[in-house]
C-alpha positions in Angstrom: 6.0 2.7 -1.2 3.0 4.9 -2.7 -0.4 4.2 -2.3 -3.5 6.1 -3.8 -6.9 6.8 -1.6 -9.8 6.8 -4.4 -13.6 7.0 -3.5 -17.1 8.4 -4.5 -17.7 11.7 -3.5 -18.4 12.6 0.6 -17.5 9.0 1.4 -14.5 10.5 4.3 -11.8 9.7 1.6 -10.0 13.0 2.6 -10.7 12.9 6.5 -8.9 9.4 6.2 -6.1 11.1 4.5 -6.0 13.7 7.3 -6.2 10.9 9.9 -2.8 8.5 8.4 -0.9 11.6 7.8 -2.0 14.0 10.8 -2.4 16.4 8.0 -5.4 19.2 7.7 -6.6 19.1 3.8 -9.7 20.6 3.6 -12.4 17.8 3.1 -16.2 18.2 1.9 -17.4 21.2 0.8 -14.3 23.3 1.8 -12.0 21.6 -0.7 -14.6 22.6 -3.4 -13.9 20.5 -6.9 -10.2 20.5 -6.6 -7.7 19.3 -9.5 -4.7 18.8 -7.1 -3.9 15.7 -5.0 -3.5 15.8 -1.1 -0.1 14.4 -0.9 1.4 12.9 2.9 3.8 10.9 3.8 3.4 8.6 6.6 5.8 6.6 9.4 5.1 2.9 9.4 4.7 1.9 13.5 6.9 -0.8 14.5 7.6 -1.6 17.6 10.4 -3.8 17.2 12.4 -0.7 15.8 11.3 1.4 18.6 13.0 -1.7 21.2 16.2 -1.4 19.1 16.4 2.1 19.2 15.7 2.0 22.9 18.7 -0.6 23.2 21.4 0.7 21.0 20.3 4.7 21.5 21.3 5.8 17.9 21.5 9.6 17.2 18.6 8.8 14.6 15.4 6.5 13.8 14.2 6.2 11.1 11.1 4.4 10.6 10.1 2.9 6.8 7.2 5.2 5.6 3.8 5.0 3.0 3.3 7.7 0.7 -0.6 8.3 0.6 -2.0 10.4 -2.7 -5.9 11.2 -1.8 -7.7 12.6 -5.1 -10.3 13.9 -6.1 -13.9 12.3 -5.3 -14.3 10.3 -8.7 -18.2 11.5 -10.3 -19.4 8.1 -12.4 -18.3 9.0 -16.0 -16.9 12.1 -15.9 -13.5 13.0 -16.4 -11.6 9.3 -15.0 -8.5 10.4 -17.0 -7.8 13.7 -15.4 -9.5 12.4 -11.8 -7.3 9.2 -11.4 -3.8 10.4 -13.3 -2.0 11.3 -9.9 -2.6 7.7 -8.8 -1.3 5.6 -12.2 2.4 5.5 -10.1 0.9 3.8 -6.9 1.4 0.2 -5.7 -1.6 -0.4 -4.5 -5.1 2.0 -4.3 -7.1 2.5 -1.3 -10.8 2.7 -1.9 -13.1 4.6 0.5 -16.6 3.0 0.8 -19.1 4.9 2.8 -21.3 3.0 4.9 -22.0 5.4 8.0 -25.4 7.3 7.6 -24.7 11.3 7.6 -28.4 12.6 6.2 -26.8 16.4 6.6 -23.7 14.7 4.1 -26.0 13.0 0.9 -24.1 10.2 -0.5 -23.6 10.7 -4.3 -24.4 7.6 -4.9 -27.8 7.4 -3.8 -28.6 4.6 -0.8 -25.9 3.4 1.2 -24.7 0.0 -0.9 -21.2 -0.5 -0.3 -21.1 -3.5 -2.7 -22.4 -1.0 -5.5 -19.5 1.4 -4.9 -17.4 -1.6 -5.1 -18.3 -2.5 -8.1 -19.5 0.8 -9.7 -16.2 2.3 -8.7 -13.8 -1.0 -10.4 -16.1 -0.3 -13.8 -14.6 2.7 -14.2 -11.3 1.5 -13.3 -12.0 -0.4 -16.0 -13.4 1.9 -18.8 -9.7 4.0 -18.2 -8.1 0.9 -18.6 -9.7 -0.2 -21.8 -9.6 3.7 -23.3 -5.8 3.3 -23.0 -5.8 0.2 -24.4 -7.4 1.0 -28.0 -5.6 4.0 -27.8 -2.7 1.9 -28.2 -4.0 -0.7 -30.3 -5.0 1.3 -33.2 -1.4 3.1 -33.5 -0.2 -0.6 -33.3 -2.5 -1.8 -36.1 -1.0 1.2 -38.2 2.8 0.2 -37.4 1.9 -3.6 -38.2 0.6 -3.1 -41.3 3.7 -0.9 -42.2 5.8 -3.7 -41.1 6.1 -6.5 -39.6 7.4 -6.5 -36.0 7.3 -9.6 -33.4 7.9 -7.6 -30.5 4.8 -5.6 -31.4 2.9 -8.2 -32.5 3.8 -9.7 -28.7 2.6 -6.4 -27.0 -0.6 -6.5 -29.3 -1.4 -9.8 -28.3 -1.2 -9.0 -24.7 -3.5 -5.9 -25.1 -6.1 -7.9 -26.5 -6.2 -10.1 -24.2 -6.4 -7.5 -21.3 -9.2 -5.8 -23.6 -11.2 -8.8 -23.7 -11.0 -9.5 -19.8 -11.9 -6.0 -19.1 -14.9 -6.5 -21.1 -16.4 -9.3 -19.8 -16.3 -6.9 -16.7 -13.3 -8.3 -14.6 -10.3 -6.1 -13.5 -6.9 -6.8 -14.7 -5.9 -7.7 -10.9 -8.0 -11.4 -11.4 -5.9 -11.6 -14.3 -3.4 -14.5 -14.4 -0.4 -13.0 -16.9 3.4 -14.3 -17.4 6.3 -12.1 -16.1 7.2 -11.5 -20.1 3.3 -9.8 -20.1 3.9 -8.1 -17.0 6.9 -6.3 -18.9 5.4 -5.6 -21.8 2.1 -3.5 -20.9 4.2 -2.1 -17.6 4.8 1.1 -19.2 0.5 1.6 -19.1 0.4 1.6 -15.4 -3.3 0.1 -16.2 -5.3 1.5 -12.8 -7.6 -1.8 -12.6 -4.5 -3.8 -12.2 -3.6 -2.3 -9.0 -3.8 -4.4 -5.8 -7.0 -3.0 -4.3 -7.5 -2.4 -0.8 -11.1 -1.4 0.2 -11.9 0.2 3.3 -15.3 0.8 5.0 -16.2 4.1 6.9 -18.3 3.2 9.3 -20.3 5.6 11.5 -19.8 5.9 15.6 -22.9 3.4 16.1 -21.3 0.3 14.2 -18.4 0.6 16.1 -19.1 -3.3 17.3 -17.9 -4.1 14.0 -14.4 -2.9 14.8 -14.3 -5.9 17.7 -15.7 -8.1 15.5 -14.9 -7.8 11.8 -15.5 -11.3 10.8 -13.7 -13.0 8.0 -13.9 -11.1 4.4 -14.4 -14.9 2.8 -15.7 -13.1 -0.2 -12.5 -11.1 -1.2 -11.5 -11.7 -5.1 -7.8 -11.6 -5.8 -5.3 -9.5 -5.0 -7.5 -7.5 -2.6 -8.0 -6.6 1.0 -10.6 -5.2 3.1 -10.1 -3.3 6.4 -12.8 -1.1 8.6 -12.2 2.3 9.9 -14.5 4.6 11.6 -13.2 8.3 10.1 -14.6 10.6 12.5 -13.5 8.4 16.0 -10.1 8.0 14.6 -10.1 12.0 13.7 -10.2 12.8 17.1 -7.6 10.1 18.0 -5.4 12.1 15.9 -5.7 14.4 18.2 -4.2 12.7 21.2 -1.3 12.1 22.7 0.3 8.5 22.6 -0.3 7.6 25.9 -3.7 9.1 26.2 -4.6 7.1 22.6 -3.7 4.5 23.9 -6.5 5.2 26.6 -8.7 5.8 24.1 -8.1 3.0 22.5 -8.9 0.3 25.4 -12.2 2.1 26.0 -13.4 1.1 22.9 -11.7 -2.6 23.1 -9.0 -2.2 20.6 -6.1 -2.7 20.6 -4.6 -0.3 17.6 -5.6 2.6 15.4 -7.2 2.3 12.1 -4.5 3.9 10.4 -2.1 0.8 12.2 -4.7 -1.5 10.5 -4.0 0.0 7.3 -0.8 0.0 7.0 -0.7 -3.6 8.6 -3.2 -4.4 5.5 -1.3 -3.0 2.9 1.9 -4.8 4.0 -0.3 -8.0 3.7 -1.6 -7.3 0.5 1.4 -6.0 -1.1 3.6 -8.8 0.8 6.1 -6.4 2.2 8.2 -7.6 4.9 10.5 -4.8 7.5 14.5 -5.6 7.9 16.4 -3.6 10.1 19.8 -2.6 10.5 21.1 -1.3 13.8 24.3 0.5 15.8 25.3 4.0 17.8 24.5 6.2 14.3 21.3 5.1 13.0 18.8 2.5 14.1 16.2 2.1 10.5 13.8 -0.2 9.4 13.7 -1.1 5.4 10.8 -2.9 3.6 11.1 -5.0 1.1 9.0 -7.4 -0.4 8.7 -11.3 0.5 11.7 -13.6 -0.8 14.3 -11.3 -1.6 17.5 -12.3 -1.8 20.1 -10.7 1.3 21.8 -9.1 -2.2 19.2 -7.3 -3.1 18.0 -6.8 0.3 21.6 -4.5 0.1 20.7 -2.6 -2.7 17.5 -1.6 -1.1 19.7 0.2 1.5 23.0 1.1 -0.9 23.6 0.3 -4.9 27.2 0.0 -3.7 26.5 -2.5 -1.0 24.7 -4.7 -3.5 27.4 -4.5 -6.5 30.5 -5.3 -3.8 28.4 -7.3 -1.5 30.6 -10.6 0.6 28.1 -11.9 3.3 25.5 -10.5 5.5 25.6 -10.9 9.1 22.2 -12.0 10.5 20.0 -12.4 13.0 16.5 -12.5 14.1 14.5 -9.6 16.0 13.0 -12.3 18.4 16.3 -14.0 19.8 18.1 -10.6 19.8 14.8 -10.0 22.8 15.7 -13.2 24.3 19.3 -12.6 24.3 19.8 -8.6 24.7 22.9 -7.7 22.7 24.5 -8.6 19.5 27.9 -10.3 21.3 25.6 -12.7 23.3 23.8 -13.7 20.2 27.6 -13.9 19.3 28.5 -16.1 21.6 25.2 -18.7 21.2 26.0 -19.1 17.4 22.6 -17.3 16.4 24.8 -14.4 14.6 25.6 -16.4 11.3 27.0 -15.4 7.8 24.9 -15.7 4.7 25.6 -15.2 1.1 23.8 -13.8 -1.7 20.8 -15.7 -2.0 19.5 -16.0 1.6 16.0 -14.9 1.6 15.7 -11.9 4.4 12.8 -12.7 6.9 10.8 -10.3 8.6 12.6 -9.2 11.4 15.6 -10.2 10.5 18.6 -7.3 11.4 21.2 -7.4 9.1 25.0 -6.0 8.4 26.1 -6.0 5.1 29.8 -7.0 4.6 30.9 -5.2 1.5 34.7 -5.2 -0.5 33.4 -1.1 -1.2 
């Protein structure tokens, strides 16, 4: 999974980065106006693989991870095209919002409004979105009036569409659309259709808000909001595990912001973690809500897919309650399932293949 970190100028976008992926790109001044994206890969936590791996003691474990892309900080207007191309591949994007008062740091901006950014920064989501779109249009009006196509005429209906719900100012991610849409403007990778998650960098004197969040009742669709304080959770980086853990209980919390995060982007995204375990390997494997124990395969072999017989199953919590495979054996809670069993989180599977 890929996700892109987009923001204003000086908002902490690239000190967030640093933080999720314990890297060191040069943020603020030092990184000047760069073209290039920070790139980082990041382990997702979990500590029901971590128990596994503690009870089968595999010579490897391999957490599921998050690719993070952090670009450029995005200037209103100028240059969205060349700003915002590393991020067209993402799932889902991750935009900073500064709300912590740094008078040394000016916010480009102006006054701190997080709502503005919000909205100010989705507008020119938007502006790409429609630029591509009568881009396209106008070399499908040419090929129409050559001849007559209905598979274009499908794609141009779409695209108008699209055009005139990004003009009355609403993101293509409020947009209701078919599955047979969906396929048809895929290829455009439209940036405003991205599930959006927006993340507020507060400064070290609203860390009550970390405790106390409150409910984001006001969220449009297909979005999230989380809270993260960038320079308290740089110098978590810092720490060991058991000293963060410290750290963390001084303040009243219970995990890091880049464990929120993640956590949220699962949410939004509605990724689920699977597991498969033994003596070689002990890995997680994300998938997203519903799928089938088929394809749940595939995700972990194409060959265990195309000669798949039955998965073996069982859940995370009884394997806890029952502490080994042969006992859950034994009670009946190892059971066979075919091809359409939906995989639940937690669930740790072995695939019974004819390969």
């Amino acid at each position: 999974m890929k996700a892109g970190i987009i923001g204003l100028p000086s908002v902490g976008k690239t000190t967030i980065f640093n933080v999720l992926t314990r890297g060191k790109a040069a943020a603020g001044p030092a990184a000047g106006r760069r073209l290039e994206p920070n790139l980082g890969i990041v382990r997702v936590p979990d500590a029901r693989l971590d128990f596994l791996s503690s009870k089968f003691n595999p010579e490897k474990t391999t957490h599921a991870t998050i690719e993070f892309v952090d670009v450029q900080g995005l200037v209103g207007g100028k240059g969205q095209d060349i700003a915002l191309a590393p991020v067209r591949t993402v799932d889902a994007l991750v935009h900073v919002v500064r709300t912590f008062q740094d008078e040394s740091v000016p916010h480009s901006g102006g006054p701190l409004d997080a709502e503005r950014d919000k909205r100010d920064f989705d507008y020119e989501l938007m502006l790409a979105d429609i630029a591509s779109i009568e881009k396209r249009i106008e070399r499908l009006d040419r090929d129409l009036k050559k001849a007559k196509n209905a598979a274009l005429e499908k794609e141009y209906a779409s695209l108008e569409r699209a055009k005139a719900w990004l003009e009355s100012e609403k993101p293509l991610r409020e947009m209701e659309v078919t599955e047979d849409e969906k396929k048809l403007v895929k290829g455009f990778a439209f940036l405003s259709e991205k599930p959006m998650i927006y993340v507020e960098n507060i400064g070290e004197d609203q860390l009550d808000r970390l405790r106390h969040p409150g409910a984001h009742t006001s969220l449009r669709p297909n979005t999230e909001q989380t809270i993260i304080c960038g320079k308290l959770e740089a110098e978590m980086a810092e720490l060991p595990d058991e000293e963060l853990k410290t750290f963390l209980g001084d303040y009243g919390l219970t995990e890091s912001g880049a464990e929120r995060l993640i956590r949220t982007t699962y949410r939004l995204l509605g990724l689920i973690s699977f597991f498969t375990v033994g003596e070689e390997e002990c890995r997680a494997w994300t998938i997203t809500r519903s799928t089938n124990a088929q394809n749940a395969a595939r995700v972990i072999h194409t060959d265990l897919a195309d000669h798949f017989i039955r998965a073996e199953v069982c859940h995370f919590d009884d394997f806890v309650r029952h502490g080994s495979l042969q006992a859950l054996k034994e009670k009946g809670l190892l059971r066979l399932e075919g091809k359409e069993y939906p995989v639940k989180d937690g669930d740790i599977l072995t695939i019974r293949h004819s390969g």
